[in-house]
C-alpha positions in Angstrom: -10.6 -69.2 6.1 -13.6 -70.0 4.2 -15.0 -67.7 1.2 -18.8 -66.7 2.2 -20.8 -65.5 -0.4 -22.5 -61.7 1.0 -26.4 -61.6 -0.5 -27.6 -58.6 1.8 -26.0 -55.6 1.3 -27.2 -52.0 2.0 -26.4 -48.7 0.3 -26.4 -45.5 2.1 -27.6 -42.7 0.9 -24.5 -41.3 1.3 -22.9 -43.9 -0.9 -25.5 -43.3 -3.5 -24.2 -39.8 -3.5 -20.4 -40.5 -4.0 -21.5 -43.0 -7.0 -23.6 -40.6 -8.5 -20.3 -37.7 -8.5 -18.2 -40.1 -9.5 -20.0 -40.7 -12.5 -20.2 -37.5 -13.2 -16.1 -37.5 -12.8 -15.8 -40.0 -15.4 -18.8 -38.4 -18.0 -16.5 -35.4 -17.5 -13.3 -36.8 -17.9 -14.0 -39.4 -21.2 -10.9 -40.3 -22.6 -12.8 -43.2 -24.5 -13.1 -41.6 -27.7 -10.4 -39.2 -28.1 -7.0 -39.9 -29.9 -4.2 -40.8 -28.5 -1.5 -37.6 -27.5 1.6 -38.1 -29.5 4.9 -36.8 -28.5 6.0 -33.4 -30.0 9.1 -34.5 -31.7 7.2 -37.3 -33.8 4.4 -34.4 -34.7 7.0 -32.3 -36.1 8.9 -35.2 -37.6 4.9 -36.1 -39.1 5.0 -32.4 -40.3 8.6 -32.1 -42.6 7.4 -35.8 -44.1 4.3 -34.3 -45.0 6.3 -31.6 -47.0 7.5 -34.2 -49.2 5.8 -35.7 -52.2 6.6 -39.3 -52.0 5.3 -42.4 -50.3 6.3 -44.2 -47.4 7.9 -47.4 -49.3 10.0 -44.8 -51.7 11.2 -42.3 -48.4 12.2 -46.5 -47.1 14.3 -46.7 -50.3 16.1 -43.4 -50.3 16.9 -44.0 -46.7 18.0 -48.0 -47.6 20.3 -46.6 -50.7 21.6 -43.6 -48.8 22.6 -46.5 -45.8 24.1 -48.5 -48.4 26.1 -46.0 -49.8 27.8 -44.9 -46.6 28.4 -48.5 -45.9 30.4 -49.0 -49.2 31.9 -45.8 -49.0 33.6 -46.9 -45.4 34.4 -50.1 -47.2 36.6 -47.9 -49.6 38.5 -45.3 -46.7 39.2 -48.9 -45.2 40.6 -50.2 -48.2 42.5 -46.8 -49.2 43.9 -46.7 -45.8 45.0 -50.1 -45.5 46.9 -49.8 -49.3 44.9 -52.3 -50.7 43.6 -49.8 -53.4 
């Protein structure tokens, strides 16, 4: 099957119509500038960091120290319970 290029085509005054709504649809429903929706567990998440007075990098900190000190504290109940301390 060969590819044929179409020169002639004719619009209907009918079609004319439907392009014309349809670009009133999309005029009326623009989602090209607005933000994007988040979900509402990260907007209330958003909302208790915003309560606190520190930055990003020292909330990453806390978090990393907090981590490590759970990780050395199981390494101690292992220890205990195995006798070696």
């Amino acid at each position: 099957m060969k590819n044929e290029k179409i020169e002639n085509i004719s619009v209907s005054s009918e079609d004319e119509e439907l392009e014309a709504k349809l670009q009133e649809i999309d005029e009326l429903y623009d989602l090209s500038n607005s933000e994007p929706v988040t979900p509402m567990w990260q907007q209330m998440k958003e909302e208790q960091y915003a309560k606190l007075n520190v930055t990003v990098k020292q909330l990453d900190t806390i978090i990393g120290i907090c981590i490590a000190g759970l990780i050395i504290l199981a390494i101690v109940i292992g220890l205990d319970a195995t006798g070696i301390i």
